[in-house]
C-alpha positions in Angstrom: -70.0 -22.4 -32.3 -65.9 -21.4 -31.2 -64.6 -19.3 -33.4 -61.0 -19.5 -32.7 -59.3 -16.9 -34.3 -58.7 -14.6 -37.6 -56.3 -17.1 -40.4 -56.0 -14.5 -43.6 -57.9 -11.7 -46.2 -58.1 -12.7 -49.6 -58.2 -10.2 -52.5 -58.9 -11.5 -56.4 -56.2 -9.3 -58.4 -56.0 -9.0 -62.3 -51.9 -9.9 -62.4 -50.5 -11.9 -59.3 -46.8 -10.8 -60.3 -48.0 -7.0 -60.2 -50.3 -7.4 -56.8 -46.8 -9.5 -55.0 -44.6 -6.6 -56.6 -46.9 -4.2 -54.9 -47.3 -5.6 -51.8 -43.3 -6.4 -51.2 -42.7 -3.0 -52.0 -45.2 -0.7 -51.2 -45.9 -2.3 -48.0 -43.0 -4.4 -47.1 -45.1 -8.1 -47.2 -43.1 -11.1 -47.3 -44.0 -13.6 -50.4 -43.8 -17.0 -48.5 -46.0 -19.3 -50.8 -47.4 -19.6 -54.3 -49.2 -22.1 -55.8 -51.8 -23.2 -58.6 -54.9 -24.9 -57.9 -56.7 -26.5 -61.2 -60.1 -28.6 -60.6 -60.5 -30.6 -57.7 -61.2 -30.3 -54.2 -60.8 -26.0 -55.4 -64.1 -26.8 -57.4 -66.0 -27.4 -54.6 -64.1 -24.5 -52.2 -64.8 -21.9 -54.4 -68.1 -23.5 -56.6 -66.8 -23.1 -59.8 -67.1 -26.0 -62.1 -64.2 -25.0 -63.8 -62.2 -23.4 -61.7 -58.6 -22.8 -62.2 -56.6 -20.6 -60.0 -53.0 -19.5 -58.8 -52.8 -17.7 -55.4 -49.9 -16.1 -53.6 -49.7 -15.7 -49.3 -47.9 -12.6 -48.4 -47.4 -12.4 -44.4 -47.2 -9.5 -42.5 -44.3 -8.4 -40.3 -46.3 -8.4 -37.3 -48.1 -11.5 -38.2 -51.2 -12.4 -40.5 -51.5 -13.5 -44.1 -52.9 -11.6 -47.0 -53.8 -14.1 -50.0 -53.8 -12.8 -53.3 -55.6 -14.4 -55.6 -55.7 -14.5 -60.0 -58.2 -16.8 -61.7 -57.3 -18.5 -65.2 -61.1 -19.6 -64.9 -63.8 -18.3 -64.5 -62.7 -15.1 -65.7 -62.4 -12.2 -63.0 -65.5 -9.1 -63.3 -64.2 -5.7 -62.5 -65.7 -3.9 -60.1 -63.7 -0.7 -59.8 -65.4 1.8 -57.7 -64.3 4.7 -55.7 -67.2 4.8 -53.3 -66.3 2.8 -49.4 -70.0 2.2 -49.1 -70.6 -0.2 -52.3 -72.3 -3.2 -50.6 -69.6 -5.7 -50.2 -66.9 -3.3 -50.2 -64.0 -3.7 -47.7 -60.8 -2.6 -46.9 -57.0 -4.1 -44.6 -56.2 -1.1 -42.5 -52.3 -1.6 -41.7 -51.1 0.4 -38.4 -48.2 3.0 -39.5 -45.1 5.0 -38.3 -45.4 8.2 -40.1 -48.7 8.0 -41.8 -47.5 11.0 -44.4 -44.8 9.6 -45.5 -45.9 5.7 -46.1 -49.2 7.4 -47.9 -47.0 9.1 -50.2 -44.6 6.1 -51.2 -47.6 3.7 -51.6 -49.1 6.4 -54.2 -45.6 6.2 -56.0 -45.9 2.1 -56.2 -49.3 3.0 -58.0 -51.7 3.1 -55.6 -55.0 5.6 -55.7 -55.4 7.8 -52.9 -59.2 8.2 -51.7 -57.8 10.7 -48.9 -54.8 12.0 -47.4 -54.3 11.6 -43.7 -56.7 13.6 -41.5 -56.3 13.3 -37.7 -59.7 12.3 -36.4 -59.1 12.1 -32.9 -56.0 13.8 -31.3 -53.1 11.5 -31.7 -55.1 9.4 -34.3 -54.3 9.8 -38.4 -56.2 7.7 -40.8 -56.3 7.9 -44.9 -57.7 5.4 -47.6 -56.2 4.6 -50.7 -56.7 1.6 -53.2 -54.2 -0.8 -54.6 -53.3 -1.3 -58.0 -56.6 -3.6 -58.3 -59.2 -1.0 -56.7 -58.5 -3.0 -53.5 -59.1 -0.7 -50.4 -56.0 0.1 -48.5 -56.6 2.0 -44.5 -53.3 3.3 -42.9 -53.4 3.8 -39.5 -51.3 6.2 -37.3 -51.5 6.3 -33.6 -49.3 8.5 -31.6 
């Protein structure tokens, strides 16, 4: 087996428009494709007999895609929790400049915050937060 490398994350949202707003402005991702996928070859890629989808990739300044994902069909299940140790829970950490004050402009785009930044090791900040969807969100400061 050779795996040869990470491609994206995915995250199911409830409104793609909303989850691209957010993640343009909170966190500065570029929108560089959108596209639906009705029945097909999607079917079989995400085992849904009926599956109809629209998805959005958002790439990172230094690289990486995030894919945001809204089904038409099946309908999404909520799953909002606060607890990080739900089994299946997961989270993007993004590394930061100025940990304090990216935390407190995502929170005004309409994120949750979980907790502010704490320094766990000296020269280290880390805080959770979750998007607009409940996604987890893990900022990352190193000095």
């Amino acid at each position: 087996m050779v795996i040869k490398g990470f491609n994206h994350v995915g995250l199911v949202v409830s409104d793609l428009d909303r989850a691209i707003s957010f993640y343009q402005n909170a966190l500065g991702l570029r929108l560089t494709q959108r596209q639906i996928r009705n029945r097909g070859p999607i079917e079989k890629v995400v085992g849904y007999s009926d599956a109809h989808l629209e998805f959005a990739l958002m790439e990172f300044q230094s690289g990486g895609t995030l894919e945001l994902i809204y089904y038409f069909s099946p309908e999404s299940i909520d799953r909002p929790t606060q607890h990080r140790s739900v089994i299946g829970g997961s989270h993007i950490g993004f590394n930061v400049e100025n940990i304090d004050q990216v935390f407190d402009s995502i929170k005004k785009y309409g994120a949750t915050e979980l907790n502010p930044p704490v320094e766990v090791i000296p020269g280290k900040k880390v805080c959770y937060l979750q998007d607009i969807d409940g996604n987890w969100i893990e900022l990352i400061e190193m000095k």
